[in-house]
C-alpha positions in Angstrom: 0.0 0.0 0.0 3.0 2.6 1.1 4.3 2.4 -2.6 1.1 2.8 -4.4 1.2 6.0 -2.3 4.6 7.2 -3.0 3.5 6.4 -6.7 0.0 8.6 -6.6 2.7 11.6 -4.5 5.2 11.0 -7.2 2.9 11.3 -10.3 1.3 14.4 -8.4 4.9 16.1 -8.1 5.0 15.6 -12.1 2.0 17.6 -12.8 2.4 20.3 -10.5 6.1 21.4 -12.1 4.3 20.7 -15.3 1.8 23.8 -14.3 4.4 25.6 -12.1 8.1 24.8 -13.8 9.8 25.1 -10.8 9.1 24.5 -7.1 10.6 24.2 -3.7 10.2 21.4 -1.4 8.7 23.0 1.3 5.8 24.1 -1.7 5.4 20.4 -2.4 5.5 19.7 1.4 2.8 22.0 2.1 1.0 21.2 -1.0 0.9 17.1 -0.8 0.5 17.3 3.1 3.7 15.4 3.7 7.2 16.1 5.5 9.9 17.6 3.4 12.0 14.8 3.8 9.5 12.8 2.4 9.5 15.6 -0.8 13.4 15.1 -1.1 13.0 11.3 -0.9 10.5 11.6 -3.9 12.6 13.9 -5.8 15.7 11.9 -5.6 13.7 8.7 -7.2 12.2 11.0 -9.5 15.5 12.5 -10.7 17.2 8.9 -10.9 14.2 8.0 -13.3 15.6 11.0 -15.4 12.4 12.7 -15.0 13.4 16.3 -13.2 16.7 17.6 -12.1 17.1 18.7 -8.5 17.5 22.2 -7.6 19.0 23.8 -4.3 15.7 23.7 -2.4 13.2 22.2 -5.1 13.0 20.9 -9.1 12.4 21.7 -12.0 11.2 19.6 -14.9 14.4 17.2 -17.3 12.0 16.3 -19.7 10.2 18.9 -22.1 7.7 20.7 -20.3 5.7 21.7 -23.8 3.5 18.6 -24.7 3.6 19.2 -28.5 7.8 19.5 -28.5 9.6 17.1 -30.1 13.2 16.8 -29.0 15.9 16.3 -32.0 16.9 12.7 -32.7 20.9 14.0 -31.7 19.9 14.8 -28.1 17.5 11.8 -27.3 20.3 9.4 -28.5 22.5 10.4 -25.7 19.5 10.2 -23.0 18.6 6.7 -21.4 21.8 4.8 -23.4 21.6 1.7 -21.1 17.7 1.4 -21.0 17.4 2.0 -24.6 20.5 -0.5 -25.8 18.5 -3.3 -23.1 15.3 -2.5 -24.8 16.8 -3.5 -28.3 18.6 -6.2 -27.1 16.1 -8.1 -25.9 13.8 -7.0 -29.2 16.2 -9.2 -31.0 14.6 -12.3 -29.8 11.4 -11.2 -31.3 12.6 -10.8 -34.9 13.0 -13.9 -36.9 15.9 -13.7 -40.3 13.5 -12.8 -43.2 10.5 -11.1 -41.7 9.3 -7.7 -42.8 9.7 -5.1 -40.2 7.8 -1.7 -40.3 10.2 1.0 -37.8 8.9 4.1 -37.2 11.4 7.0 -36.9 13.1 7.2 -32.5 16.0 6.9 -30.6 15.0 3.6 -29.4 14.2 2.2 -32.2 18.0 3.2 -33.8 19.9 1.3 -31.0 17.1 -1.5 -32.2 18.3 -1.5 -35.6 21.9 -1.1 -35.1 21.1 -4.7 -33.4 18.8 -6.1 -36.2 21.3 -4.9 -38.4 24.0 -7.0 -36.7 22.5 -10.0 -35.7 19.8 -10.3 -38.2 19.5 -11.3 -42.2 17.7 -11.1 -45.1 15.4 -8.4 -43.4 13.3 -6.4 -45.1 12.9 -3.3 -43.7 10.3 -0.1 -44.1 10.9 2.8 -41.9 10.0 6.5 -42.3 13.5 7.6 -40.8 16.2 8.8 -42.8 18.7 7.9 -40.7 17.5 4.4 -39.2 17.4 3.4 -42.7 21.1 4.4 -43.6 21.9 2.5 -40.4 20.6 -0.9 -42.2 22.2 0.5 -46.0 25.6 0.6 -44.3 25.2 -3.0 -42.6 26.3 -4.5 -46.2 26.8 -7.8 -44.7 23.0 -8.8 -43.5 21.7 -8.9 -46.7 18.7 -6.5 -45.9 16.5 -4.5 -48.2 15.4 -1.0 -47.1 12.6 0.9 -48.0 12.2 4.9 -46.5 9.5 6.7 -46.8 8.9 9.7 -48.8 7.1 12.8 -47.3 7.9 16.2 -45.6 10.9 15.5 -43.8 10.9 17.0 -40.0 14.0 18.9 -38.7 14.3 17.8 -35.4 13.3 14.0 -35.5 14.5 13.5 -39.3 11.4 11.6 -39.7 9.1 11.7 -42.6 5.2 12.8 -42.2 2.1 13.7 -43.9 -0.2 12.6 -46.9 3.0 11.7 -49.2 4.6 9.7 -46.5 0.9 7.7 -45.4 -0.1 7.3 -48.7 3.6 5.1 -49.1 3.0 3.9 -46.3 -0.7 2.1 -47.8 1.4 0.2 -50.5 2.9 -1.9 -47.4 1.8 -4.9 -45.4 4.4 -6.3 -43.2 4.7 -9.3 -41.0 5.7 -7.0 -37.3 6.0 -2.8 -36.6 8.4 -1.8 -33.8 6.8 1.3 -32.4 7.6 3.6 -30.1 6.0 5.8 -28.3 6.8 10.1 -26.5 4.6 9.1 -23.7 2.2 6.5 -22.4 -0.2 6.8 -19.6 -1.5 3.3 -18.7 -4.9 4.2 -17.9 -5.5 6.5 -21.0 -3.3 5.3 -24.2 -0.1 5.6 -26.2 0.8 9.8 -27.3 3.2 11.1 -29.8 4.4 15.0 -29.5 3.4 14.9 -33.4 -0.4 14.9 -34.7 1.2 13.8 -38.1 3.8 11.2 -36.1 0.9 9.7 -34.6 -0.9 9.3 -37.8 2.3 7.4 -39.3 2.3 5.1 -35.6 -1.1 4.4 -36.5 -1.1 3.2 -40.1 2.4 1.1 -39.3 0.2 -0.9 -36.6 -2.9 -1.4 -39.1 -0.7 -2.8 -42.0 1.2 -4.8 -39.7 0.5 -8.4 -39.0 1.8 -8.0 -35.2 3.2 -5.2 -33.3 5.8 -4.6 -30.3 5.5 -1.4 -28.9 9.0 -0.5 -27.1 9.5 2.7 -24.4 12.0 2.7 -21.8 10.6 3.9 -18.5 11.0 7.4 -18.4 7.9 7.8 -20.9 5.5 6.5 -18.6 3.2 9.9 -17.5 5.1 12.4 -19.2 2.6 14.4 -21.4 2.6 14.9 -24.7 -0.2 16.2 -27.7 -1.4 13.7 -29.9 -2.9 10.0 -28.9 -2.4 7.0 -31.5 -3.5 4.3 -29.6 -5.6 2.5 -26.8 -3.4 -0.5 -26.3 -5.3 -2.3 -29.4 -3.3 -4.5 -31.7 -0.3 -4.1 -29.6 1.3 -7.5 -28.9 4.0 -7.1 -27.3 5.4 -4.2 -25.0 9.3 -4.2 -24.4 10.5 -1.7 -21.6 13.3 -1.6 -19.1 13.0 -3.1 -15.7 13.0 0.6 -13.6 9.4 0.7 -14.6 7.0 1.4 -11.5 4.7 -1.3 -10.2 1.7 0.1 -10.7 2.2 0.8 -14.1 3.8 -2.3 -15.0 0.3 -3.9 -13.0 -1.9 -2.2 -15.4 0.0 -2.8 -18.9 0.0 -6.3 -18.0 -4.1 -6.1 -17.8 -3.8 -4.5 -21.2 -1.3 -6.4 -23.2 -0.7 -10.1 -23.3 2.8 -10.0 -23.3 4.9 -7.2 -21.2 8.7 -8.3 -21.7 11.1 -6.0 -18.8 14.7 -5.6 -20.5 
């Protein structure tokens, strides 16, 4: 019961620096009802999770604090490294030598295929990110075809969106999607900072015979804008082991198979 509390406290802390940016600890204190050692306790589990950075006196917010901000591919590459090269390790075990794999454009899903593209052949591969597909072009050795998707190309995520890039994406079926995901709430959905991110998430699951969602755990109840999906038609969620009980409680309720890395 004490760590469903500290979870409900903790999740709580999260909101109010998303209204406030900043606060103190004897704010939260007085706010939550609670000592402030209790406040610094929850801050320093917070902060571990890479969710805030401490401040002398209080917090303020690591993540973005503007739902609809998409960080740029550069910088989320060198956040989470050990969650997000667990995450695609244990992918690999999912992925059989000649399936067709639709990848949607993230820093998880590039230490993925620099994996697949290792350990894996005769792959065939469509992905709406530039760079995740010149990953696989340069692994000459696996034998794996590639196909990107056209469309507007995005500055920060060097992904490809919009009515060019869906209507590429319709001339597709594949066998399994690796999707990931800006945020997901357990009790609401999958979210993507993107409207027009989302709407490539989306049609990758439709045309996709199974799907493995992957997040590592610092995504779960950050906000973000645009929702893609209810847990349908995912089949398999792969996240890192610091994932919160609760959480990890209710995704198991939701998806058959919840894999920790």
């Amino acid at each position: 019961m004490a760590e469903k509390f500290t979870h409900q406290r903790q999740k709580e802390i999260l909101n109010l620096l998303l209204k406030n940016s900043q606060l103190q600890v004897y704010e939260l204190a007085e706010t939550l009802n609670v000592t402030q050692a209790t406040i610094r306790r929850d801050l320093t589990a917070l902060e571990s999770l890479g969710k805030l950075y401490r401040t002398h006196g209080g917090a303020i917010l690591k993540e973005q604090t503007v739902s609809w901000l998409a960080t740029t591919l550069e910088e989320r590459m060198k956040s989470n490294v050990e969650k997000k090269e667990s995450i695609a390790q244990a992918v690999v075990d999912y992925i059989d030598d000649s399936e067709s794999i639709m990848m949607d454009g993230s820093s998880t899903n590039m230490f993925i295929a620099s994996k697949l593209a290792k350990l894996k052949n005769n792959l065939l591969i469509i992905t709406n990110s530039q760079p995740l597909g010149t990953l696989f072009v340069n692994n000459e050795d696996s034998n794996n075809s590639i196909y990107t998707i056209g469309g507007e190309l995005l500055f920060g995520t060097q992904n490809t969106v919009g009515p060019i890039a869906e209507n590429n994406l319709n001339l597709f079926r594949a066998d399994k999607a690796i999707i990931s995901t800006t945020s997901i709430i357990p009790e609401e959905g999958l979210f993507s900072a993107s409207p027009q991110e989302s709407e490539i998430k989306k049609l990758m699951i439709k045309y996709s015979k199974e799907t493995i969602l992957v997040f590592d755990s610092t995504k779960v109840g950050i906000p973000a804008l645009s929702k893609f999906n209810e847990f349908e038609n995912i089949d398999v969620i792969i996240t890192n082991s610091d994932i919160d009980d609760e959480s990890l409680k209710l995704l198991k309720s939701k998806v058959k198979i919840v894999k920790l890395a």
